[in-house]
VOPAGU-2260 file (C-alpha; in pm, 1 decimal, decimal comma):
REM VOPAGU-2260
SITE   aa  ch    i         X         Y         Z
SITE  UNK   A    0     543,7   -1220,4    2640,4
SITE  UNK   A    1     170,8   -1351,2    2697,0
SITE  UNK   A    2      -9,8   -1589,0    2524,2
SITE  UNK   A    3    -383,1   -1696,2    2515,9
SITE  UNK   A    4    -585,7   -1974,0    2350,4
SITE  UNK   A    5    -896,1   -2017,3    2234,2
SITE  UNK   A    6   -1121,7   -2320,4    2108,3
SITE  UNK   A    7   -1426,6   -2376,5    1985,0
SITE  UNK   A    8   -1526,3   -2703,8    1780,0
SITE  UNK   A    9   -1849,2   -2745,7    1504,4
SITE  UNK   A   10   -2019,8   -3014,0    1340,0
SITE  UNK   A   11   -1824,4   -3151,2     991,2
SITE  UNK   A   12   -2046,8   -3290,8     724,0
SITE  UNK   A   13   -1844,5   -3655,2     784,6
SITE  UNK   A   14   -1947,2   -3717,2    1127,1
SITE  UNK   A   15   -1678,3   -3549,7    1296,2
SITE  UNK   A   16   -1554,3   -3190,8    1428,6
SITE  UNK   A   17   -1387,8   -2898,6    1270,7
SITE  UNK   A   18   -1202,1   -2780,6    1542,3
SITE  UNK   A   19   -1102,9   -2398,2    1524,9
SITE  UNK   A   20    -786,4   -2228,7    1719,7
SITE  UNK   A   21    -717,2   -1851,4    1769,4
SITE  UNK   A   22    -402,8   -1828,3    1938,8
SITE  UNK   A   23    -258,3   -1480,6    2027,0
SITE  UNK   A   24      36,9   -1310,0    2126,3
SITE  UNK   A   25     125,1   -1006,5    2327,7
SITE  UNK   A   26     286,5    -824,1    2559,2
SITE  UNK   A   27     487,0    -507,6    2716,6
SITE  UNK   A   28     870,6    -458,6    2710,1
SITE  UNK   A   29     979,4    -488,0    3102,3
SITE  UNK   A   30     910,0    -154,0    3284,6
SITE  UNK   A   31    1216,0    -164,1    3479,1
SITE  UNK   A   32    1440,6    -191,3    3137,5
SITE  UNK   A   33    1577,5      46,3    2947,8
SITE  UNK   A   34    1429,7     103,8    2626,6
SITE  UNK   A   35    1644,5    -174,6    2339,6
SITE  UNK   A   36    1863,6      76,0    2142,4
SITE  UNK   A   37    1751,9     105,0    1791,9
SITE  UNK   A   38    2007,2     145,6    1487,5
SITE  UNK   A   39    1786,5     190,4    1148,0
SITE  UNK   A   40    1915,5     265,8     807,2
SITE  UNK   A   41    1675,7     406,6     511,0
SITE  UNK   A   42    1758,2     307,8     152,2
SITE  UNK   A   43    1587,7     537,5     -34,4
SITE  UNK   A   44    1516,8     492,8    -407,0
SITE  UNK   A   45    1620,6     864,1    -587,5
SITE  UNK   A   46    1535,7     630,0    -971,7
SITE  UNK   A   47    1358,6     860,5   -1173,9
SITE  UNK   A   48    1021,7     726,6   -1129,6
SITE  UNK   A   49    1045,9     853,2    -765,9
SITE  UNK   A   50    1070,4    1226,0    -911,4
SITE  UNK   A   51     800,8    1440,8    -751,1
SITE  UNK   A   52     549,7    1368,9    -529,0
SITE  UNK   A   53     697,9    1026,4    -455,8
SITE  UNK   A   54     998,8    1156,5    -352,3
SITE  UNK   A   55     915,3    1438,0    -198,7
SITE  UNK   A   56     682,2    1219,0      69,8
SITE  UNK   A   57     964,8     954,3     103,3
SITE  UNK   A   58    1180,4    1256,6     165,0
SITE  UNK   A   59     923,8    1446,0     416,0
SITE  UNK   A   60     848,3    1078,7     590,4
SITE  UNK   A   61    1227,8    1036,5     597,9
SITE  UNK   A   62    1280,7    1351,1     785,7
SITE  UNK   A   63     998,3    1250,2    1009,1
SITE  UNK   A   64    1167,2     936,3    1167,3
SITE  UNK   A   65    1475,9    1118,5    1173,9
SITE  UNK   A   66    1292,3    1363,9    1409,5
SITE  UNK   A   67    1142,9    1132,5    1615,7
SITE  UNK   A   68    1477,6     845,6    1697,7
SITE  UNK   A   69    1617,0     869,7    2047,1
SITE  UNK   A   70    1910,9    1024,9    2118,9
SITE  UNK   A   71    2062,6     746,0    2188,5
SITE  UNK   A   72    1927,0     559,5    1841,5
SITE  UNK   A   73    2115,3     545,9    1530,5
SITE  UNK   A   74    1967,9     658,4    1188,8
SITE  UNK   A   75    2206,6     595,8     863,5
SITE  UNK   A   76    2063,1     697,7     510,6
SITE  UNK   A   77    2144,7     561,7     160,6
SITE  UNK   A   78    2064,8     640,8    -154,8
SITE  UNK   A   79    1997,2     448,3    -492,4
SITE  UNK   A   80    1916,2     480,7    -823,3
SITE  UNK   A   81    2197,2     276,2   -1095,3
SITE  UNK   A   82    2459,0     424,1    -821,1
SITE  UNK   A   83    2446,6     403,5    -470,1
SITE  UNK   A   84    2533,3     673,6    -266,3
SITE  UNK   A   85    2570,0     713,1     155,2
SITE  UNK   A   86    2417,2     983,8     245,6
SITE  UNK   A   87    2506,9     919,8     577,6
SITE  UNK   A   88    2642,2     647,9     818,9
SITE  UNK   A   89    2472,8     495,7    1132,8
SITE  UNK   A   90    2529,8     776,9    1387,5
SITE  UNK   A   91    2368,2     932,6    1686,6
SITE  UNK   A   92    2161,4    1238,7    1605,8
SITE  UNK   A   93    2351,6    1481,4    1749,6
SITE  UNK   A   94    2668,4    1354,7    1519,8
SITE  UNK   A   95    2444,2    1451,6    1215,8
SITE  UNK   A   96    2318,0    1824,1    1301,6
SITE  UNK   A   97    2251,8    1844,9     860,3
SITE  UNK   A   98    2085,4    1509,1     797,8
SITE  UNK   A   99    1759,0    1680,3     751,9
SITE  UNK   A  100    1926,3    1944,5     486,6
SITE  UNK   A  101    2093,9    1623,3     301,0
SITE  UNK   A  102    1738,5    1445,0     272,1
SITE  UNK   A  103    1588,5    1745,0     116,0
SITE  UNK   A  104    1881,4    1752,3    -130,6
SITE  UNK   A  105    1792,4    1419,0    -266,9
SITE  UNK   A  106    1697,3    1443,3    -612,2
SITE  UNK   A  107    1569,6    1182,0    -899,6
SITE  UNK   A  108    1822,8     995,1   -1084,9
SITE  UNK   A  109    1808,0     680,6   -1271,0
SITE  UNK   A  110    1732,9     309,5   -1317,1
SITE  UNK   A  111    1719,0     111,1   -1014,9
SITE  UNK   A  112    2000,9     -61,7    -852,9
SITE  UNK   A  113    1757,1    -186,3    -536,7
SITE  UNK   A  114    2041,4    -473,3    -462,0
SITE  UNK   A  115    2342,6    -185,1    -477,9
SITE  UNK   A  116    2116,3       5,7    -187,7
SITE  UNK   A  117    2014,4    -257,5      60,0
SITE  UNK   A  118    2417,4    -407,8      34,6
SITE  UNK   A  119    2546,5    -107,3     106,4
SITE  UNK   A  120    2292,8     -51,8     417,8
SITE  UNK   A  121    2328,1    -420,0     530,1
SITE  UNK   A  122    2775,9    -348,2     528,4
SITE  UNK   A  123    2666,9      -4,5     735,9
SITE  UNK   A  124    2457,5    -201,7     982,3
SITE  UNK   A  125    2684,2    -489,1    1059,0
SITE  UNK   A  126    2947,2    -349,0    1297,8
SITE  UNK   A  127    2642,9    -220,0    1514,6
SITE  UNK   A  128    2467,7    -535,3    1562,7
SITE  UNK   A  129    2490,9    -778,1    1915,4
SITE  UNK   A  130    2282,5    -865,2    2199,7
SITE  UNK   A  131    2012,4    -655,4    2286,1
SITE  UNK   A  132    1995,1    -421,0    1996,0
SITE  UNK   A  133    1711,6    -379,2    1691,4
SITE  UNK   A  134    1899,8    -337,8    1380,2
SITE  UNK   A  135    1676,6    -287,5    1101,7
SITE  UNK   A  136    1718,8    -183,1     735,2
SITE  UNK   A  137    1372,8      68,3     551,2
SITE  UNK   A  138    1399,8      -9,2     190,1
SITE  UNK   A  139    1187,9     295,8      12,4
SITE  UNK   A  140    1095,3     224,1    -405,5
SITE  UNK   A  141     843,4     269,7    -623,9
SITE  UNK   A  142     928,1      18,3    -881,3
SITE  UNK   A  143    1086,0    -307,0   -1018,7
SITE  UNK   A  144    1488,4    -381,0    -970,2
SITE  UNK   A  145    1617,5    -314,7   -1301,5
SITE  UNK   A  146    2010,0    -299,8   -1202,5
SITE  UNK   A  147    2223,3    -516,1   -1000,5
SITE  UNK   A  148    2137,6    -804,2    -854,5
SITE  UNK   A  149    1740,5    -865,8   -1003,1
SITE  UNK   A  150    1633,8   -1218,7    -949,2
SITE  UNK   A  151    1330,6   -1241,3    -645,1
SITE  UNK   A  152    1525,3   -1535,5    -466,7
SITE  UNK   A  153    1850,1   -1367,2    -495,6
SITE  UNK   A  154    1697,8   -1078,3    -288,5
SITE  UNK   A  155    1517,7   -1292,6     -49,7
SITE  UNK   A  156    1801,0   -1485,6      16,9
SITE  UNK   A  157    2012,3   -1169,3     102,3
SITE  UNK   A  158    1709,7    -994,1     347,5
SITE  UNK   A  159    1774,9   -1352,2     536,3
SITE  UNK   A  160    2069,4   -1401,7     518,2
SITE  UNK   A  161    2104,6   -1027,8     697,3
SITE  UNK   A  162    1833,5   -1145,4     935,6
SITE  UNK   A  163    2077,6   -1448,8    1103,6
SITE  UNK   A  164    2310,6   -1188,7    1155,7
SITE  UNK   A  165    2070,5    -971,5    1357,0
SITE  UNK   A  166    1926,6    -726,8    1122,8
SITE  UNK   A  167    1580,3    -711,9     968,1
SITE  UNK   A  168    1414,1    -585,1     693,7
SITE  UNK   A  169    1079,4    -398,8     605,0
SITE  UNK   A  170     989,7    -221,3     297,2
SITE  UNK   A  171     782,6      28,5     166,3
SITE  UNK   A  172     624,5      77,7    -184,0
SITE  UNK   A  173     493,0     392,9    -330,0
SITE  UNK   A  174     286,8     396,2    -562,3
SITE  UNK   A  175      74,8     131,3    -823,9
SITE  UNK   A  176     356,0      23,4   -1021,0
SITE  UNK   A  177     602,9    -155,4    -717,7
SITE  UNK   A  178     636,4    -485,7    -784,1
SITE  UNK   A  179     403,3    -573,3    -386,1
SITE  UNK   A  180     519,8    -942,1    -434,3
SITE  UNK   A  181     890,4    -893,9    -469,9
SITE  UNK   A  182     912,5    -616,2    -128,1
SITE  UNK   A  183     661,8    -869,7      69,6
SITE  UNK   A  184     865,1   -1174,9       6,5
SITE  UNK   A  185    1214,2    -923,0      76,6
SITE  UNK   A  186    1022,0    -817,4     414,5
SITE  UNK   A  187     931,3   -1181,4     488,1
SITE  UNK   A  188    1316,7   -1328,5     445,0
SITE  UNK   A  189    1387,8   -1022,9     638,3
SITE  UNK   A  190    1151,1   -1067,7     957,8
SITE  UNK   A  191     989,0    -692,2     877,6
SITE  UNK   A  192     721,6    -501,3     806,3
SITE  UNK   A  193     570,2    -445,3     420,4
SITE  UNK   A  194     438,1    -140,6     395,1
SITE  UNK   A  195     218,5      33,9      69,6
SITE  UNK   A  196     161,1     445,0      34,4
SITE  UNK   A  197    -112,9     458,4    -215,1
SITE  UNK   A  198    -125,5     850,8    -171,5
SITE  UNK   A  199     211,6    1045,3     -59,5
SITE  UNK   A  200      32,2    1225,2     260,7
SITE  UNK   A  201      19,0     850,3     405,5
SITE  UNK   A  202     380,9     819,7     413,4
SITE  UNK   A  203     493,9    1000,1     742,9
SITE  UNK   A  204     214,5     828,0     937,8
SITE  UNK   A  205     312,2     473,6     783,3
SITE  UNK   A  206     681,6     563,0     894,4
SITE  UNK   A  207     584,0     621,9    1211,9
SITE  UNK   A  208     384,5     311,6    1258,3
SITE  UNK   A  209     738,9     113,9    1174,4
SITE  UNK   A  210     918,0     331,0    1385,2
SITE  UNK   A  211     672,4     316,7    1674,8
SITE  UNK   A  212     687,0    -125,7    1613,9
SITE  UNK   A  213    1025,2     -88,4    1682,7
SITE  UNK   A  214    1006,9     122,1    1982,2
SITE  UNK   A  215     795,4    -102,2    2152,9
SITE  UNK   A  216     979,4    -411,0    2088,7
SITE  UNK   A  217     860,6    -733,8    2321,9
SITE  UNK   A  218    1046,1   -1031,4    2157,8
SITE  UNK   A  219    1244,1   -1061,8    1846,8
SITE  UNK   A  220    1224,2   -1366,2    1593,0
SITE  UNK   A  221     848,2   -1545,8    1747,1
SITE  UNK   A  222     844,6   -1841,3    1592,9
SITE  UNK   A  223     517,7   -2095,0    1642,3
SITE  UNK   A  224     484,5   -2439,4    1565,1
SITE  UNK   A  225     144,2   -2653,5    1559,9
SITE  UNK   A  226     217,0   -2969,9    1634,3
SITE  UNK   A  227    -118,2   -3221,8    1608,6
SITE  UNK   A  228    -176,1   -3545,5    1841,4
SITE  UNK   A  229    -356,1   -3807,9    1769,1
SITE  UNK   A  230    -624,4   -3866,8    1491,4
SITE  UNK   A  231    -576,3   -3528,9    1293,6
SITE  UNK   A  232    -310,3   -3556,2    1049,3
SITE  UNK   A  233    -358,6   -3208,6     900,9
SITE  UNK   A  234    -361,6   -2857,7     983,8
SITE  UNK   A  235    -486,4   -2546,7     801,0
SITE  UNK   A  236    -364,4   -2180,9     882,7
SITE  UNK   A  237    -622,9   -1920,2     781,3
SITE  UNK   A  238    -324,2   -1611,2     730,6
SITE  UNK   A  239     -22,8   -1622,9     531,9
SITE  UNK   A  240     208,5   -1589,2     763,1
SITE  UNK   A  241     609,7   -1781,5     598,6
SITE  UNK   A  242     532,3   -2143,9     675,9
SITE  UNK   A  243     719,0   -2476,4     714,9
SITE  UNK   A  244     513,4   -2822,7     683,0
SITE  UNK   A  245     621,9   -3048,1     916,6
SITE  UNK   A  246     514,2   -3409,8     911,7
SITE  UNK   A  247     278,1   -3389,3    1165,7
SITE  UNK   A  248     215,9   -3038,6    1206,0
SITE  UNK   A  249     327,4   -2669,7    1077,6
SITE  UNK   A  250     601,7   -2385,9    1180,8
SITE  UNK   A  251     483,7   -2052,6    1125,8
SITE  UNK   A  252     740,6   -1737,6    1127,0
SITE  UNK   A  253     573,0   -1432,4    1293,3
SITE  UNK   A  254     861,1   -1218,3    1312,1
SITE  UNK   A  255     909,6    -965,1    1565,0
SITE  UNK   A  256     650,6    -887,8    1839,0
SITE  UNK   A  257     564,9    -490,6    1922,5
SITE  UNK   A  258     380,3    -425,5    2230,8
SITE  UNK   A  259     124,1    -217,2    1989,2
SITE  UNK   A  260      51,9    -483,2    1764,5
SITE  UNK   A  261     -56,4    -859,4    1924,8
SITE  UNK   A  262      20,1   -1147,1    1665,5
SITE  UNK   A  263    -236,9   -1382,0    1605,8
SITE  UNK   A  264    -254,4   -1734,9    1425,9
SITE  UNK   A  265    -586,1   -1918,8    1318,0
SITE  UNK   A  266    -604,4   -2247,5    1242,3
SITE  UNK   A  267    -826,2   -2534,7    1170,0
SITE  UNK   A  268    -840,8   -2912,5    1144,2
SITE  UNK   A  269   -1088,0   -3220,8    1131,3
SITE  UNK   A  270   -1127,3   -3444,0    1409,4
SITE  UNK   A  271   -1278,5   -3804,4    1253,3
SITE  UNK   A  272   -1664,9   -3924,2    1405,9
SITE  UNK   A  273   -1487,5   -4221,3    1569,1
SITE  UNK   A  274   -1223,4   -4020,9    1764,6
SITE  UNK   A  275   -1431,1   -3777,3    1951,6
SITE  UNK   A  276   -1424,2   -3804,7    2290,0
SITE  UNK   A  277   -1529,5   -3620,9    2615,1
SITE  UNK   A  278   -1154,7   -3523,1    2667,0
SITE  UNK   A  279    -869,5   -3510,6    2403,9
SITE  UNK   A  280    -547,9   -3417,4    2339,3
SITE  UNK   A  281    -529,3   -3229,6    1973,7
SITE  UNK   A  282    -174,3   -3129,7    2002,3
SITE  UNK   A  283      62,6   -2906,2    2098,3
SITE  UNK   A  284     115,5   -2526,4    2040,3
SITE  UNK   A  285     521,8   -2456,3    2068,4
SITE  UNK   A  286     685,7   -2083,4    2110,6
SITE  UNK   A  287    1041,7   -1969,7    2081,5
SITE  UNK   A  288    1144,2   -1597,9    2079,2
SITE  UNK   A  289    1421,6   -1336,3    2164,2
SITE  UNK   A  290    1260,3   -1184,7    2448,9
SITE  UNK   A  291    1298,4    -867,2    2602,6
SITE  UNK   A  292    1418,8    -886,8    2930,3
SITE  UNK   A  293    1497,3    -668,8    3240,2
SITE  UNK   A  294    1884,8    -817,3    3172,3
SITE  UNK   A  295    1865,7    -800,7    2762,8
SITE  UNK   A  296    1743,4   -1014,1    2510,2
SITE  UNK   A  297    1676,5   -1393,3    2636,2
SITE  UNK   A  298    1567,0   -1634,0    2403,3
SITE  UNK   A  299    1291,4   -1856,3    2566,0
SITE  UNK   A  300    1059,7   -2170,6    2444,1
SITE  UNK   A  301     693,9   -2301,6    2558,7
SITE  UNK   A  302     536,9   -2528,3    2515,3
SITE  UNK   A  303     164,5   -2553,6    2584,6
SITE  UNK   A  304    -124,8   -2842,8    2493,2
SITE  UNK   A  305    -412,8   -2807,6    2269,8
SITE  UNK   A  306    -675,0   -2988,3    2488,7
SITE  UNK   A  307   -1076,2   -3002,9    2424,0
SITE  UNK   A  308   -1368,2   -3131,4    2664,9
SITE  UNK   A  309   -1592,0   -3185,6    2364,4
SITE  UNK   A  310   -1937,8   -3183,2    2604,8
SITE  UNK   A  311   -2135,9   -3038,9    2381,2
SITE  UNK   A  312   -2190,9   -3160,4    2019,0
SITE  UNK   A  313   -2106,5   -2808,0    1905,2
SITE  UNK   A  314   -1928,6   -2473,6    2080,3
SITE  UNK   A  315   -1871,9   -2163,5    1865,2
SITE  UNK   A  316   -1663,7   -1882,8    2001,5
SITE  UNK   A  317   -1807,1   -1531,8    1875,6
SITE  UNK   A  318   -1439,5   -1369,9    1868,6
SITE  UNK   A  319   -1335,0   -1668,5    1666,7
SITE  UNK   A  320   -1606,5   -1688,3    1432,1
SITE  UNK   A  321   -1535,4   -1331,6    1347,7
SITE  UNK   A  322   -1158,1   -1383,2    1319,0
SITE  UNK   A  323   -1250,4   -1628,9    1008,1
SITE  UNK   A  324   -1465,2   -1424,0     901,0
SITE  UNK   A  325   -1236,7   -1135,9     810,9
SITE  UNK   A  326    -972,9   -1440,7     725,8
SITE  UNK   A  327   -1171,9   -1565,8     483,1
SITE  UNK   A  328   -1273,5   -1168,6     346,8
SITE  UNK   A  329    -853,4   -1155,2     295,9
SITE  UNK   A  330    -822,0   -1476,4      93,4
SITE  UNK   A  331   -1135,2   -1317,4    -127,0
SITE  UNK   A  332    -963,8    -972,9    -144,0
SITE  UNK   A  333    -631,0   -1213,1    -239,3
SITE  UNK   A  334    -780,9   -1426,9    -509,6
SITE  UNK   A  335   -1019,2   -1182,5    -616,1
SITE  UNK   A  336    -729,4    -995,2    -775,2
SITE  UNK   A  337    -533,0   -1335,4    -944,5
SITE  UNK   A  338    -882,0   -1380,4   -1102,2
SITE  UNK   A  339    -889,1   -1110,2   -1263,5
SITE  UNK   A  340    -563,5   -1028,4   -1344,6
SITE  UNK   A  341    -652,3   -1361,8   -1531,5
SITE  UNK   A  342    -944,4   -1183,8   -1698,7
SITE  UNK   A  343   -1164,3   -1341,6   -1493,7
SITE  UNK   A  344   -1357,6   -1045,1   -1319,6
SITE  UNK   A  345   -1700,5   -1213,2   -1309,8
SITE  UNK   A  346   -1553,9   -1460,7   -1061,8
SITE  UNK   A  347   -1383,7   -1136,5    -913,2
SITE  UNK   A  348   -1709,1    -957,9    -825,3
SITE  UNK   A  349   -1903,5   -1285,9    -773,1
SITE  UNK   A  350   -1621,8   -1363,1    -517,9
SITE  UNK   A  351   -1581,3   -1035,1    -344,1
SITE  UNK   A  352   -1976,5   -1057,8    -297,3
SITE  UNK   A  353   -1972,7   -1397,6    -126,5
SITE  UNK   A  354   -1745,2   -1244,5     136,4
SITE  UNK   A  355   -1945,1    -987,7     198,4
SITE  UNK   A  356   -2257,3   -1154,3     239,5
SITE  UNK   A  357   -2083,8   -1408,2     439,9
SITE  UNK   A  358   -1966,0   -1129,0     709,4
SITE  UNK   A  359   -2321,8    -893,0     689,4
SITE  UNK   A  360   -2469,4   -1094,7     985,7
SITE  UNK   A  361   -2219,0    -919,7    1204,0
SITE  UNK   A  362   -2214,5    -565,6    1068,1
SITE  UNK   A  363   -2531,2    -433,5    1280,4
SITE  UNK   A  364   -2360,1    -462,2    1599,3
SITE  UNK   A  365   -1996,3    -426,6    1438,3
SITE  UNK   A  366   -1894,2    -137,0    1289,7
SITE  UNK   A  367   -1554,0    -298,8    1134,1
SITE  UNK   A  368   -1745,5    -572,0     990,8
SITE  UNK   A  369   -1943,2    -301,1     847,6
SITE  UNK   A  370   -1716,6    -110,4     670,8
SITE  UNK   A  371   -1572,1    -465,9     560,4
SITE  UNK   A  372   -1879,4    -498,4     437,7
SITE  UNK   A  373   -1947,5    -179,8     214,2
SITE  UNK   A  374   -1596,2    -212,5      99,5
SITE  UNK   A  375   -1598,4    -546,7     -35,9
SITE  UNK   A  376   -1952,9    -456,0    -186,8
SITE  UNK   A  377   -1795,0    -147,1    -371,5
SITE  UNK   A  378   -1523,0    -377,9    -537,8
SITE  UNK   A  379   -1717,0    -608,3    -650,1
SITE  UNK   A  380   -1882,3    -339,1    -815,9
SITE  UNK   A  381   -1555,9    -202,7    -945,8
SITE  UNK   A  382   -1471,2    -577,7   -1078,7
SITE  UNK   A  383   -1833,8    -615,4   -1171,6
SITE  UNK   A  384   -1846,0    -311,0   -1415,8
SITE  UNK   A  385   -1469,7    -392,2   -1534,0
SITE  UNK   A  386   -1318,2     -93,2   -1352,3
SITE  UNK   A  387   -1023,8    -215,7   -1162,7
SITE  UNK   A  388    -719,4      30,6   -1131,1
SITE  UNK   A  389    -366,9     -56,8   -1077,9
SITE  UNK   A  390    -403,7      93,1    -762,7
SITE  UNK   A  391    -734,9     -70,0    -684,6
SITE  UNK   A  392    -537,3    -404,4    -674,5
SITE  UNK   A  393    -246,6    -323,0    -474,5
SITE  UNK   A  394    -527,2    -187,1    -215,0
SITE  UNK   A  395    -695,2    -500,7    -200,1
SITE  UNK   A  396    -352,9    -694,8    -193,4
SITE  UNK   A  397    -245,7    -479,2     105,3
SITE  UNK   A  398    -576,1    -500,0     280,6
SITE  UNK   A  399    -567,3    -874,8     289,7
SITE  UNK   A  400    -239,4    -852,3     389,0
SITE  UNK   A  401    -285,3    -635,8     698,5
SITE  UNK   A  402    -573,4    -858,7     837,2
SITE  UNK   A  403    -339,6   -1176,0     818,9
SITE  UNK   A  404     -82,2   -1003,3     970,6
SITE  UNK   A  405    -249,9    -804,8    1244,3
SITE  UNK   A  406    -201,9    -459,5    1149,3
SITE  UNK   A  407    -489,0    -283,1    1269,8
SITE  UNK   A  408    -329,5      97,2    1333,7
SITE  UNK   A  409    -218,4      60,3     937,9
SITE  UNK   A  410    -495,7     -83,1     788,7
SITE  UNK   A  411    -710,0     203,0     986,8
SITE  UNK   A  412    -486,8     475,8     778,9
SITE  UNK   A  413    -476,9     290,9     494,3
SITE  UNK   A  414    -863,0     241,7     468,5
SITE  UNK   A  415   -1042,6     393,7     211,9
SITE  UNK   A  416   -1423,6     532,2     245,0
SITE  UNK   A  417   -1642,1     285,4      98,0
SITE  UNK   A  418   -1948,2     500,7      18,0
SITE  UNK   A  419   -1684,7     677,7    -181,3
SITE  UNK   A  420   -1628,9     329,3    -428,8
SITE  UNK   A  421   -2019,8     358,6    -502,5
């Protein structure tokens, strides 16, 4: 596993510096290790909300990763609605010559026993866990739990309580009536992936991003912790990445680290007039993961020092400056939507437009900052003329989700044509 810092310090209107950090990390799995075996179960929601097109894509994307595991990999299915059903347990492809036929049997049912599912998938999943595996549980719906266990910390505590045993969970919501906030904080206890199909021909190619994650796997469970030195007694993370304060610093949980998909954390923090000096020590950035080893998994901890040779009264880093850019653009997309769900969609589109104008000095010689620009223009025009969708929001919520969270390949697919919004 890699990692690379970057610095860059500006003027504060007290006297002293805002100093900006853009740490990242990457990597490749070992070439001269086998690939980590894989054991996945789906929980697929068959409620009857799913019925048609819904289904049919979580069925068709389904069938897709089932195509696509290794021989070697293990692929389990269950199903829910107020019952929950195994379709079929954590075997080997070859062991399961009909699991296509029995996902395109799968028909609506009921109400929507989410907790029933992901239980039964977690009991499925436990015998297969130890070293050097990925054990991971898909959890498909399109809407709210209504059976079983309901409460939003009762199913956050069960995704981590799953993850200390070795098996993570990501989840995927169809549709613009899943409750977003209840399957990102499941996928956040869980160490996954939270995944949105606004239209059901997304769905196989947001499977196979997941899938594809978990094929390259680097390290598992990256944690990062900020600690500050010195005069700075506070620290400010620009994503929303699960956070602990500490008392001097911050521990952020990244989750698991894919070879196609670098993790990066942005943060900021106020050194006072009277404590610049030529050199300083700011802190201390500290890593500890699972890695993936040419033996197995190894779990590993650095620890590396946030220095700064403040020579110049001011030092902006382009790549940085950009990286807050489209930070801030996320928290707009973010609050822009708790405004006006609060009825507030003046501050909405006034929002949305600050953001935009705010990233159009990059967009003639950046083509992402571009589009980031025409989109956010087009929903503040949406908010602007009071013509917010249920679907517009969960696009926006997603969208500032991905940039936090790095997900460029999804956010590409996801990405809707701007000149279309005008």
């Amino acid at each position: 596993m890699e990692q690379t810092f970057a610095l860059d310090w500006q003027r504060h209107h007290t006297g002293g510096l805002v100093v900006r950090l853009l740490a990242t990390f990457s990597g490749q799995p070992p070439a001269d290790v086998a690939r980590v075996p894989l054991s996945l179960c789906l929980v697929l929601d068959r409620s009857g909300s799913m019925e048609g097109d819904r289904l049919a894509a979580a069925r068709a994307a389904a069938a897709t990763i089932a195509r696509r595991m290794h021989p070697a990999d293990r692929i389990g299915v269950v199903t829910f609605d107020h019952d929950v059903a195994t379709l079929a347990e954590p075997d080997v492809g070859a062991a399961q010559p009909d699991l296509l036929a029995r996902l395109e049997a799968v028909e609506a049912g009921g109400s929507t026993n989410l907790s029933g599912g992901w239980l039964r998938a977690e009991q499925l999943l436990h015998p297969l866990t130890g070293e050097g595996r990925a054990t991971r549980i898909l959890l498909l719906t399109d809407g709210h739990a209504n059976h079983g266990l309901t409460a939003p910390a009762q199913l956050r505590a069960l995704a981590a309580g799953a993850r200390s045993r070795g098996i993570t969970t990501s989840t995927v919501g169809f549709g613009e009536d899943y409750d977003e906030d209840l399957l990102r904080g499941i996928a956040d206890a869980g160490g996954g992936n939270a995944w949105y199909i606004e239209r059901p021909d997304q769905a196989s190619a947001v499977f196979g991003e997941e899938l594809a994650g978990l094929l390259s796997l680097v390290a598992q469970d990256v944690q990062v912790t900020l600690r500050l030195r010195g005069p700075a007694t506070h620290v400010e993370v620009l994503q929303d990445w699960p956070a602990t304060a500490l008392v001097n610093g911050v521990r952020l949980d990244l989750g698991d680290l894919y070879a196609r998909e670098p993790k990066r954390v942005l943060a900021r923090w106020v050194v006072p007039a009277a404590h610049v000096a030529p050199d300083a020590v700011l802190g201390e950035a500290e890593c500890t993961a699972a890695v993936v080893t040419p033996t197995g998994i190894e779990r590993r901890a650095t620890m590396t020092p946030i220095t700064a040779s403040f020579d110049a009264q001011e030092r902006v880093e382009p790549v940085i400056t950009r990286e807050v850019l489209a930070a801030e653009a996320a928290r707009a997309r973010q609050q822009a939507v708790e405004l006006g769900d609060d009825g507030d969609t003046t501050g909405a589109a006034n929002l949305l437009s600050s953001a935009a104008a705010a990233m159009a000095p990059l967009a003639s010689h950046d083509p992402e900052a571009a589009q980031q620009v025409r989109e956010l223009e087009a929903m503040a025009r949406k908010y602007g003329q009071g013509d917010i969708s249920g679907s517009d929001r969960k696009y926006l919520k997603q969208r500032a989700y991905n940039q936090r969270r790095g997900k460029a390949g999804y956010d590409a697919m996801l990405r809707r044509d701007p000149d279309a919004e005008a």
